[in-house]
N, C-alpha and C positions, 0 to 999 in steps of 0.2 A: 666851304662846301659841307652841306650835311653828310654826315657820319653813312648812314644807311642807306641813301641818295645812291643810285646808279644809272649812269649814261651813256646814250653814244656818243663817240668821237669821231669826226671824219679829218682826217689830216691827208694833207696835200702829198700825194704821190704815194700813201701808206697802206690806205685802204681807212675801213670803217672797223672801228674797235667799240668795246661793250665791256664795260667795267666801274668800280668803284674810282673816284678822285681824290686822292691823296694831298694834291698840289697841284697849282695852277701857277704858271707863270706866266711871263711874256707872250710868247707863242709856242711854248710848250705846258705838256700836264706829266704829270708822274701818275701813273692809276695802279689800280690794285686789283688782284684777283680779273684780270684782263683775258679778254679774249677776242682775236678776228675773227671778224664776219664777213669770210671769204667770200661768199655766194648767199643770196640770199632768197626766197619766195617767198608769194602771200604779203608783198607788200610793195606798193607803186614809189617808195623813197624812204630815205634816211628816219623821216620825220615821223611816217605810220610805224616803220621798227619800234621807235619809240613811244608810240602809244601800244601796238598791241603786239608788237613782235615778230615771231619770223612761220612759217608753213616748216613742216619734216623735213622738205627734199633742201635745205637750207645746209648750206656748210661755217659753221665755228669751229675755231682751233681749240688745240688743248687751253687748259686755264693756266696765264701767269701768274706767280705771287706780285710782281713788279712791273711795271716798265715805262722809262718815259716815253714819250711821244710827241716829238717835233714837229713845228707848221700844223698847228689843226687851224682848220678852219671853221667848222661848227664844233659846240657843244649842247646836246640837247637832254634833258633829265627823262629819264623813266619813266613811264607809269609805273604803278606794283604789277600789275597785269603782264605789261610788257617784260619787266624785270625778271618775274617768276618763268614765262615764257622760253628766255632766252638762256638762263643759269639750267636749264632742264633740257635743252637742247644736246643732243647726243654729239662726244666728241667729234669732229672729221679730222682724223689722222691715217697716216699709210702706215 
């Protein structure tokens, strides 16, 4: 997987994550600098995230350095557009 490449993940029962790919296995990824996208607006599926990204009223988690991710079932690569969109998106934490 490219170096600079960033995607989303949708894994089975996890939700939708947005991150770097580290590793790719079987039916798991190890990603990097990771984040859930809890809630999302300004976008009709997975697939438009990935092209242009998300509206404000949109909830991402904090950023992990790590983390694998079991059962995905899509993987879809960024746009820069998209990329830049979603890395700028303000933390949602309590």
């Amino acid at each position: 997987m490219k170096t600079e490449q960033f995607y989303i993940v949708r894994a089975d029962r996890a939700g939708v994550f947005f991150g770097q790919i580290k590793e790719k296995k079987d039916k798991s990824v190890v990603m990097t600098d990771v984040r859930k996208i809890h809630y999302w607006g300004g976008a009709a599926a997975v697939e438009q995230i990935s092209q242009s990204g998300v509206s404000d009223e949109s909830r991402l988690t904090i950023t992990i350095p790590e983390m694998e991710i079991d059962s995905w079932i899509q993987i879809i690569p960024c746009t820069k557009e998209a990329a830049d969109n979603l890395k700028n998106q303000k933390e949602w934490k309590k």
